[in-house]
mmCIF file of the C-alpha atoms, coordinates in Angstrom:
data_MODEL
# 
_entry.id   MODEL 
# 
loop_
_atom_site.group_PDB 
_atom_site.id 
_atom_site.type_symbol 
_atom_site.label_atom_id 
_atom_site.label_alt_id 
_atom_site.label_comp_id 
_atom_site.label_asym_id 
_atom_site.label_entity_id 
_atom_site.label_seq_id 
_atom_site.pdbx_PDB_ins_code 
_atom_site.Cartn_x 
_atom_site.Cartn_y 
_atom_site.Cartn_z 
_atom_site.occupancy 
_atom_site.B_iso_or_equiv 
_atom_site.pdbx_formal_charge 
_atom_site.auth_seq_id 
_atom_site.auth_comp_id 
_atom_site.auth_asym_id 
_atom_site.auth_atom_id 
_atom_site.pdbx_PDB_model_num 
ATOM 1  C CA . UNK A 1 1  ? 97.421  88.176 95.008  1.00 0.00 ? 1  UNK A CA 1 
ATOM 2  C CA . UNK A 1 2  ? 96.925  84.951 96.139  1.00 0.00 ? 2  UNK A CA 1 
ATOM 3  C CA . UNK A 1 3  ? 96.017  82.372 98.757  1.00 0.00 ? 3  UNK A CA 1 
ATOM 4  C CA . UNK A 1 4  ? 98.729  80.403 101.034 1.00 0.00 ? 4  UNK A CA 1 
ATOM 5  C CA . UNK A 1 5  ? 98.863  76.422 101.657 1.00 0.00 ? 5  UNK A CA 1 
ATOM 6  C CA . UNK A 1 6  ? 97.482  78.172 104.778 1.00 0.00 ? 6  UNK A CA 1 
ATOM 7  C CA . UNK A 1 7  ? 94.376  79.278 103.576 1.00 0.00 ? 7  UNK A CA 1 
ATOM 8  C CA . UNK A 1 8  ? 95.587  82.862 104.058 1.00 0.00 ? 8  UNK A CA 1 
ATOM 9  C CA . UNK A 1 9  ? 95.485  85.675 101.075 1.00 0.00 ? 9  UNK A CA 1 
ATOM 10 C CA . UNK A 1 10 ? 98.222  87.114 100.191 1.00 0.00 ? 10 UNK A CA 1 
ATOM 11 C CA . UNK A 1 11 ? 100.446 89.894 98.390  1.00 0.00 ? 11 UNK A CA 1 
ATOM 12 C CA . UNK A 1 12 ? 103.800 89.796 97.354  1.00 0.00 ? 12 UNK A CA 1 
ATOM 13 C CA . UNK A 1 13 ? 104.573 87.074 99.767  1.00 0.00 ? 13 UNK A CA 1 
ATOM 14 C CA . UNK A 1 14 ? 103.056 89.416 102.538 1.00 0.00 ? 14 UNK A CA 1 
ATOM 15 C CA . UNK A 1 15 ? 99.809  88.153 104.868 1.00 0.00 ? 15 UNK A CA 1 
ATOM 16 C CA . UNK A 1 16 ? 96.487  90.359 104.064 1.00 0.00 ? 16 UNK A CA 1 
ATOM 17 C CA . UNK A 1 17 ? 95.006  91.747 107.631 1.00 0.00 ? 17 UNK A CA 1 
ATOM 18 C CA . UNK A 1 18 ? 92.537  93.895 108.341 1.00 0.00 ? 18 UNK A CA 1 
ATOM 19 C CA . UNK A 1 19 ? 92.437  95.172 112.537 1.00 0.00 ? 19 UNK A CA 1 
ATOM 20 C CA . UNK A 1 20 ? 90.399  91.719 113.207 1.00 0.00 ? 20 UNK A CA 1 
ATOM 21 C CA . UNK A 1 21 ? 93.449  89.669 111.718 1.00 0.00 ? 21 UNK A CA 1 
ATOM 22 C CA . UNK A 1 22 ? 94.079  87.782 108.588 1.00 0.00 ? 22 UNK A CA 1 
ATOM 23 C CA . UNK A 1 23 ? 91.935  87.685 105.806 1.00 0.00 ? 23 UNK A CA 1 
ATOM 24 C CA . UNK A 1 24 ? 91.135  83.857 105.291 1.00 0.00 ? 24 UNK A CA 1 
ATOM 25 C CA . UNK A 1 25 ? 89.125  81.301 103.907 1.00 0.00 ? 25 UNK A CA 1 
ATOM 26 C CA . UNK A 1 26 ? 88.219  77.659 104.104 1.00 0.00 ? 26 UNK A CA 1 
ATOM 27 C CA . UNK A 1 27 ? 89.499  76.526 101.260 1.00 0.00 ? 27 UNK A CA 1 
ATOM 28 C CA . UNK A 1 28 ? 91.442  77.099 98.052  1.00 0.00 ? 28 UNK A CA 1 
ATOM 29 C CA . UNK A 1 29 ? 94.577  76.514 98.924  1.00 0.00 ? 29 UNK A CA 1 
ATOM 30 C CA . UNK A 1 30 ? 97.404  77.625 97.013  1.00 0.00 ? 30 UNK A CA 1 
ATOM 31 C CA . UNK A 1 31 ? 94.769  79.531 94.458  1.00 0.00 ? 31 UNK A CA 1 
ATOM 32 C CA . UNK A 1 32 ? 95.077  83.160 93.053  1.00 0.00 ? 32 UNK A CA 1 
ATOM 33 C CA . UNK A 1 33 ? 92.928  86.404 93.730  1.00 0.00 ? 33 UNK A CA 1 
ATOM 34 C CA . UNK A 1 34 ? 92.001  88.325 90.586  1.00 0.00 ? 34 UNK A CA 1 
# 
């Protein structure tokens, strides 16, 4: 997992959403989920 330039989280290249939308924060771009 990790986080886009976008702010966005994501697996295998895929955007993370839950029935709200994407799962985001406000900052650590580019940074991995463990």
């Amino acid at each position: 997992m990790k986080i886009s330039g976008e702010c966005v989280a994501q697996w295998n290249e895929k955007d993370l959403m839950t029935k709200l939308g994407q799962i985001t924060c406000k900052t650590l771009k580019g940074g991995n989920i463990s």
